[in-house]
C-alpha positions as CSV (number, residue, x, y, z in Angstrom):
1,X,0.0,0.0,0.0
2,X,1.2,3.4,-0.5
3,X,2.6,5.5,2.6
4,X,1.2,9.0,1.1
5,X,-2.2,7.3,0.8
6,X,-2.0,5.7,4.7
7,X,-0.8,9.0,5.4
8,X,-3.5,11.4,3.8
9,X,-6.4,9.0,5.2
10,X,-5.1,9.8,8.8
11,X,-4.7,13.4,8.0
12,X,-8.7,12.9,6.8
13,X,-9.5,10.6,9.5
14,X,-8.0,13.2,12.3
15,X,-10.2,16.1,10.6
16,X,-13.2,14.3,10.0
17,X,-13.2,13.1,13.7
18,X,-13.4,16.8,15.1
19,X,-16.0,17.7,12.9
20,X,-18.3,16.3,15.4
21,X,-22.2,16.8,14.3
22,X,-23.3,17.3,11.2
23,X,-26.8,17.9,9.4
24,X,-26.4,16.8,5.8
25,X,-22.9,16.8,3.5
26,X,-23.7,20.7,2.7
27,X,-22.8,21.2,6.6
28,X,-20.6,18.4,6.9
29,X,-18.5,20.3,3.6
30,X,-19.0,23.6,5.2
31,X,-17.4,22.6,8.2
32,X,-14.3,20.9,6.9
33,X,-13.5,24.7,5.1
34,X,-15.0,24.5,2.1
35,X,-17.8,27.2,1.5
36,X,-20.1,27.9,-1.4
37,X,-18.7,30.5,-3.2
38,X,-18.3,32.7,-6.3
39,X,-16.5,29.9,-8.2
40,X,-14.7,32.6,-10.4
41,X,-13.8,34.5,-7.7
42,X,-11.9,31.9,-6.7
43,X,-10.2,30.8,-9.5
44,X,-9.1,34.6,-10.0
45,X,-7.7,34.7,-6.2
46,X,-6.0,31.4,-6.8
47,X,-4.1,31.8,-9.9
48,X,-3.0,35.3,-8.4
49,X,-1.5,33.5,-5.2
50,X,0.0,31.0,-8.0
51,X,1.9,33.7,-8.9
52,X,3.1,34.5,-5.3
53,X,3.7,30.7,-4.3
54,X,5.6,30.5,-7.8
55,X,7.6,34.2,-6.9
56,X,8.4,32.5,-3.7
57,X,9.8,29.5,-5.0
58,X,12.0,31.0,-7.2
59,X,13.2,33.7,-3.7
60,X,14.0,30.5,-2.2
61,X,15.9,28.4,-5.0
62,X,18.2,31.7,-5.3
63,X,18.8,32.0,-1.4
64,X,19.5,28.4,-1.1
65,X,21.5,28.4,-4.6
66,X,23.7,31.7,-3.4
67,X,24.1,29.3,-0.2
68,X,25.4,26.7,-2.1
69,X,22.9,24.1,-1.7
70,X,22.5,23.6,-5.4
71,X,22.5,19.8,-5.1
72,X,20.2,20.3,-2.1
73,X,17.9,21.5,-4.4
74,X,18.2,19.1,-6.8
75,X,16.9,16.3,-4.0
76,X,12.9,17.3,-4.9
77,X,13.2,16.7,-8.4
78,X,15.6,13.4,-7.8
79,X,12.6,12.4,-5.6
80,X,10.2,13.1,-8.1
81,X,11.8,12.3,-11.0
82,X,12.4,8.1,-9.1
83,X,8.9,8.1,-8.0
84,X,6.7,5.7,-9.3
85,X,3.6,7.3,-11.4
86,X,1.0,6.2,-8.8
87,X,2.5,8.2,-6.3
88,X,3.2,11.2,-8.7
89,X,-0.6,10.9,-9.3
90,X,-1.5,11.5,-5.7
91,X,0.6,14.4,-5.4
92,X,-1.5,16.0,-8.6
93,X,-4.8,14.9,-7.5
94,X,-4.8,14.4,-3.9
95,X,-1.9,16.5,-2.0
96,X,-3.6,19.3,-2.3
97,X,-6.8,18.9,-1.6
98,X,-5.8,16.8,1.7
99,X,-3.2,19.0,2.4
100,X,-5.0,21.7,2.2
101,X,-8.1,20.2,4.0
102,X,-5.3,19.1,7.0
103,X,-3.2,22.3,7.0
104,X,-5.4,25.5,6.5
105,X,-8.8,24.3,7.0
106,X,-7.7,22.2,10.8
107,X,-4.5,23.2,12.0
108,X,-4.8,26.6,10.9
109,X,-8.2,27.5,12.6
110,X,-6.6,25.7,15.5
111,X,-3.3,27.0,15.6
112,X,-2.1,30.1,14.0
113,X,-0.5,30.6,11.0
114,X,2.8,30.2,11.6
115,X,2.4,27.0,13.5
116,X,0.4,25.4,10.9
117,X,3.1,26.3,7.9
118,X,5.8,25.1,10.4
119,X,4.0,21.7,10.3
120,X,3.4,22.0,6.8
121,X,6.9,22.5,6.4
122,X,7.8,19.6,8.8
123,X,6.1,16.8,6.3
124,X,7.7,17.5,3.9
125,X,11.0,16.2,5.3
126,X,10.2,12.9,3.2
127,X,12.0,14.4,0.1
128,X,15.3,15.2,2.3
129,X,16.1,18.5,1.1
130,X,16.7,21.6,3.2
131,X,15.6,23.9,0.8
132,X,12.2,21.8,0.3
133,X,11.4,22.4,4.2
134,X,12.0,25.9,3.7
135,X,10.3,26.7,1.1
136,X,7.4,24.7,2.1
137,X,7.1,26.6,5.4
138,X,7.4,30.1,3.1
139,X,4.6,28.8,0.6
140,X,2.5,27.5,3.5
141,X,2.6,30.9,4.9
142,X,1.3,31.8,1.3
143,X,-1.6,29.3,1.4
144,X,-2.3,30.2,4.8
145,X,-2.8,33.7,4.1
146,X,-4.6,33.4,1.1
147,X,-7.1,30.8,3.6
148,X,-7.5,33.7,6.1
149,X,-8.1,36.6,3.0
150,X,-11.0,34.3,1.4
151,X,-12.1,32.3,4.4
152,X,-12.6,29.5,2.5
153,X,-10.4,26.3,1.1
154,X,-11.6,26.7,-2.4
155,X,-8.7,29.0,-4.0
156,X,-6.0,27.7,-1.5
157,X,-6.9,24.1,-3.0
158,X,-6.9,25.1,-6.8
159,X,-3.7,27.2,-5.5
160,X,-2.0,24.8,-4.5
161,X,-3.1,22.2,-7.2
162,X,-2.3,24.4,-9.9
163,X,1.4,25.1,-8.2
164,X,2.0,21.4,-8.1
165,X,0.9,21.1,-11.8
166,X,3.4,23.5,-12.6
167,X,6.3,22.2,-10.7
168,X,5.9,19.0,-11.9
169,X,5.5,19.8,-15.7
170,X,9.0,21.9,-15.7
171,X,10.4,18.7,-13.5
172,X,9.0,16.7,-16.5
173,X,9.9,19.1,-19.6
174,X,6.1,19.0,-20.5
């Protein structure tokens, strides 16, 4: 079985399990962050926070590279590049939503902020890079703010689906 599957079921378990009561799935949706919404509203706020999860990424690559970490970052796309397509396919379809779910829509309204992007930050310690913890504590910052500007899960989702996308197709050359 695949350890980012086991692992995004108990991130859904955990979340689902303080939901507590719930009326119908309209509540039950409602309560785990996502709200009905101006669909293009969101799409608009979400590709604009693309932009500043993708200007952050590239802040952080040239911090790290001026460091001289380049073959730090190089680990990620190692990672991705030996990962089998199954688990490449949960990381376009399903990281973000779960993530997103997990991160901004519990820890967040539980925590803070900076807590939950630390955590954020903190799984991502599977790939083995430095600069891969970093930045994912700087674009859960992002993703966090963007949460607490809409108040809803919608745009960080598409967000953070769309930044995945794009990472993964100039990992891939597509």
């Amino acid at each position: 079985m695949n350890a980012s599957l086991i692992l995004y079921s108990l991130m859904l378990l955990v979340v689902v399990m303080s939901i507590g009561k719930w009326k119908n799935v309209s509540d039950f949706v409602s309560k785990l962050g996502i709200k009905k919404t101006n669909f293009r509203k969101e799409i608009v706020t979400a590709f604009i926070y693309l932009g500043a999860l993708l200007l952050v990424s590239v802040v952080v690559e040239l911090v790290m590279f001026s460091l001289g970490l380049q073959e730090d970052l190089q680990q990620v796309t190692d990672v991705l590049q030996g990962a089998n397509p199954m688990d490449l396919f949960i990381i376009l379809s399903i990281a973000s939503f779960v993530e997103e779910i997990f991160f901004r829509g519990y820890l967040q309204r539980k925590t803070n902020l900076i807590f939950a992007s630390f955590v954020f930050a903190y799984f991502h310690i599977i790939y083995g890079s430095i600069s891969e913890i970093v930045g994912a504590f700087f674009l859960g910052l992002v993703l966090g703010t963007e949460y607490k500007k809409t108040n809803n899960l919608v745009a960080p989702i598409l967000s953070h689906f769309f930044y995945n996308l794009t990472v993964m197709a100039m990992m891939f050359g597509a």
